[in-house]
N, C-alpha and C positions, 0 to 999 in steps of 0.2 A: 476567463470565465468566472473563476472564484474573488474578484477584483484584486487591488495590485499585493494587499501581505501574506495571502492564504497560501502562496508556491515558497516565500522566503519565511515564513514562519516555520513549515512543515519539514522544510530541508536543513534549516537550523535544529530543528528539533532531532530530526535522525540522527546528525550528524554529533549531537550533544549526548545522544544513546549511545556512541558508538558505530554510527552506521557510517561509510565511504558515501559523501554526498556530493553535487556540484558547489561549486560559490555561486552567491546572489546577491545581486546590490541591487543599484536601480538609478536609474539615467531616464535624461530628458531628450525624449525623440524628433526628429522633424521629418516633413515630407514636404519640400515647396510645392509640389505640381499639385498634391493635392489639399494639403492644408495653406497654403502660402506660405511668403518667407520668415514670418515674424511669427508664426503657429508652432507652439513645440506641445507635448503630451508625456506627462510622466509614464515610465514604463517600468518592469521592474526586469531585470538582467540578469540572466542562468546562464553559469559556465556549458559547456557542452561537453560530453562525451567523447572524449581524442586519446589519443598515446598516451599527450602527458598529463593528462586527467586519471590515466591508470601508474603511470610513476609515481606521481602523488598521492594517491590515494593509496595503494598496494607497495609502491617499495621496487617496484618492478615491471616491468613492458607488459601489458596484454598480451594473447596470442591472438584474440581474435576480439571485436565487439561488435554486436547487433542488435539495430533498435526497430522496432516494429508494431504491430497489434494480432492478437490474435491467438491462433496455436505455435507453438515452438517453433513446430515444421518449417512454416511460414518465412522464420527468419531466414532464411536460406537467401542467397541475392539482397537483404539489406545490412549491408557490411556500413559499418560507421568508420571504418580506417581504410587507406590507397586502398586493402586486399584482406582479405577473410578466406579462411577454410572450411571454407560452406560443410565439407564434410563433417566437420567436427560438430554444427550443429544437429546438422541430420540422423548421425549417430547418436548425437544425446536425447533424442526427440525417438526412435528407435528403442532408448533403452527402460525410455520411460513407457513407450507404450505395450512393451513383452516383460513389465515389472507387475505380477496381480497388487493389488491394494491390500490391506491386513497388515499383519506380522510376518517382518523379514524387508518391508517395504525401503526403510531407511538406511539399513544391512546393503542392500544389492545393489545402490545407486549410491552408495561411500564413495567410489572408484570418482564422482562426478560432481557431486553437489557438496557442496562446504554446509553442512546442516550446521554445525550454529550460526552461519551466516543467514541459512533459509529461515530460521526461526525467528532471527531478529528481523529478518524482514517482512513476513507475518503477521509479528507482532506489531510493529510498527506501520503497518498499513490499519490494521485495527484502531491502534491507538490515537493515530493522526485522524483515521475516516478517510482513506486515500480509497474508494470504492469504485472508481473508474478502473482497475488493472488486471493485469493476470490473474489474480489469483478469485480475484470476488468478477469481471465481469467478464474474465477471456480477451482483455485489451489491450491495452498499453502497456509493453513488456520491453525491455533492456538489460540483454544478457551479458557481463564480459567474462570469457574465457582468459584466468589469469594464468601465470606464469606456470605455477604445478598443474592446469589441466582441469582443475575443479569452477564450475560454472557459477558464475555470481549475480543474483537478481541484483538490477540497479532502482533507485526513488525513478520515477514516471510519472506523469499528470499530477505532481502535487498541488497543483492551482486548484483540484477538485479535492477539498479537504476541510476539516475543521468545520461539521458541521454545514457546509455548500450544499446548496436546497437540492443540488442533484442527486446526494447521496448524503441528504443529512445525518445518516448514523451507518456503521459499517460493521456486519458480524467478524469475531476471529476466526468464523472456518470459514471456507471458501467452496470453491465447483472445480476449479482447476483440477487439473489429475496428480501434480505432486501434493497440493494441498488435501484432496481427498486420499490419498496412500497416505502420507502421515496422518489425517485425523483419523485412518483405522488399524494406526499401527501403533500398538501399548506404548513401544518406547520411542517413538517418535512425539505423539501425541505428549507424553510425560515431558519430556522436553523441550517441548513448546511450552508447555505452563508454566513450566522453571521458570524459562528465559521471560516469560512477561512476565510473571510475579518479577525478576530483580528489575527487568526495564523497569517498571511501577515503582518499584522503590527509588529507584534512581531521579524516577521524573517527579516521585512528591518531594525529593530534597531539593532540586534544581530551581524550586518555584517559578514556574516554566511560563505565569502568565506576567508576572512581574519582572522577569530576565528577560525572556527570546520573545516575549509576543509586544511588549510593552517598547524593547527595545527599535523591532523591528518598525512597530509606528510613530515614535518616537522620532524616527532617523525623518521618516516622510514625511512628517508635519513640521522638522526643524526644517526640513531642504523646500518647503512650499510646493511640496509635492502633492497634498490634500487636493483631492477632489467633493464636489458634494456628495455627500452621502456615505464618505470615508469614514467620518466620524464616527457614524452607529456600526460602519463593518467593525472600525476598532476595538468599542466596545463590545461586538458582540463575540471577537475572537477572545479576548481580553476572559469574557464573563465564562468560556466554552472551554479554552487552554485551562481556567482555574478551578471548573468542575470538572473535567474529564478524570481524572485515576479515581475519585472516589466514584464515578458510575461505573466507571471497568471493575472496579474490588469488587465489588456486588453482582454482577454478572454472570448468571445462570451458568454461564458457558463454562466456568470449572466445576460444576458438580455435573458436565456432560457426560453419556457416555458411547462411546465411538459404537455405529451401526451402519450395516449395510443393507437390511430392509425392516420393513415395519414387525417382525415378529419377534427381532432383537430389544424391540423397543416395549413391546408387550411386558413386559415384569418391571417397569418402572412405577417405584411409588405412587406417582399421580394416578397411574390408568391411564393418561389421556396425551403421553408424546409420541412425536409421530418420529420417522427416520428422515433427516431434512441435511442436507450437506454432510453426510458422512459421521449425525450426532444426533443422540433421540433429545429432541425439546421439544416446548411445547410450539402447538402449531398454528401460525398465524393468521389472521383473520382471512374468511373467504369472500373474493369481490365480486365471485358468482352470485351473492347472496343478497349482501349488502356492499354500499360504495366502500370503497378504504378509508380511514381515516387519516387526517391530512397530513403529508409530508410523505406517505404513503403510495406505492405503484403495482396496476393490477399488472402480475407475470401471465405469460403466455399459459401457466395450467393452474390459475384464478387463484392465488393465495396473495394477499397484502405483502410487499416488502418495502423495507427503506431503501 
């Protein structure tokens, strides 16, 4: 979807935060019967999701992983190993839904969630523009339950990232229900902003479009792996990796302040945010009104999103 660098750019990137990600290269495909025998298609190659993608990554056996879309619950019956303990998701799925949102949010789901892992992953769907997933669309979700019991979001749909006209920009809060319990919970929300502010640091020293983005098309264009029109993708990852942290530093979304309805949001200096994802900002254009503007999609209750 995103064409071939946008999945290994994005996973390199995580994975350069800090974040347990798969490996990505990228290999030349065939199909005789349907391309012939002399037709091969550059493709780009993600590890998958297995046991020993969790010894590697972790140090230690998964107890359980499941990959899916949707609500938590959901995962129930799609086990990515021989066998899963379906119940262990269903309980976690359970515990989130008899947890109110606010304060104490992050407190009562310790027992479950590895929250600096949640927050780097957060962040990092923000800062990639990964907006196809759990937490911004309710979709593409991959849990592993590691060794101590505490539940780990895995990277999903990174091919829709960096700017991809589906989701050309991606807020940090999300609709998800542990994303909305931490943005209304003080000290959850406070430690999300940490964790991006150091990510942020981290990725203005990395020089992330001249290392991993550069690198990545770099490797495709030595292997004659270019297809048309790869060129201006490269450049425009290239030009998108090199402005991203200085648009996140500037981004309204740290002088937010966590709301659960619009009366919360009434004493904020402008007069005029509304309560939108668990955070009074200001509120985006109406396409009941007028059309969106471009790159722009009218929601089911008519406000402009990316």
């Amino acid at each position: 979807v995103g064409g071939i660098f946008r999945e290994a750019v994005a996973l390199r990137l995580w994975n350069f935060l800090g974040y347990p990600t798969p490996r990505t290269s990228f290999a030349w495909a065939r199909a005789p019967k349907q391309w012939g025998d002399h037709n091969t298609v550059p493709y780009t190659l993600v590890e998958v999701y297995k046991p020993d993608w969790c010894e590697r990554s972790f140090g230690a056996p998964c107890k359980n992983l499941w990959e899916g879309y949707g609500d938590i619950r959901s995962l129930a019956g799609n086990c990515q190993f021989s066998e899963c303990d379906d119940n262990r998701v269903l309980a976690f799925a359970d515990a989130i839904d008899s947890t109110p949102w606010g304060p104490g949010f992050m407190t009562a789901l310790a027992d479950w969630i590895d929250w600096p892992s949640w927050h780097k992953f957060q962040c990092l769907s923000w800062i990639t523009a990964t907006g196809d997933d759990y937490i911004h669309n309710s979709n593409n979700i991959v849990i592993a339950e590691r060794a101590d019991g505490k539940m780990v979001f895995l990277p999903y749909s990174t091919d829709i990232s960096g700017g991809q006209e589906w989701y050309p920009d991606t807020t940090l809060t999300g609709g998800a229900p542990i994303a909305m319990g931490c943005q209304l919970d003080p000290q959850c929300w406070s430690g999300l902003l940490s964790t991006c502010d150091a990510l942020l640091d981290t990725y203005e020293a990395g020089d992330i479009a001249d290392t991993i983005v550069t690198g990545v098309t770099g490797y495709v264009d030595d292997n004659g792996m270019m297809r048309p029109g790869d060129e201006a993708r490269a450049s425009f990852l290239h030009d998108w990796y090199a402005g991203r942290a200085g648009k996140l530093r500037g981004a309204t979304v740290w002088e937010a302040t966590p709301c659960l309805s619009e009366f919360e949001c009434q004493d904020e200096p402008d007069g005029e945010t509304m309560c939108d994802r668990g955070v009074c900002s200001l509120p985006p254009p109406r396409c009941d009104v007028d059309p969106c503007p471009e790159n722009m999609w009218c929601d089911f209750e008519g406000w402009c999103r990316f």
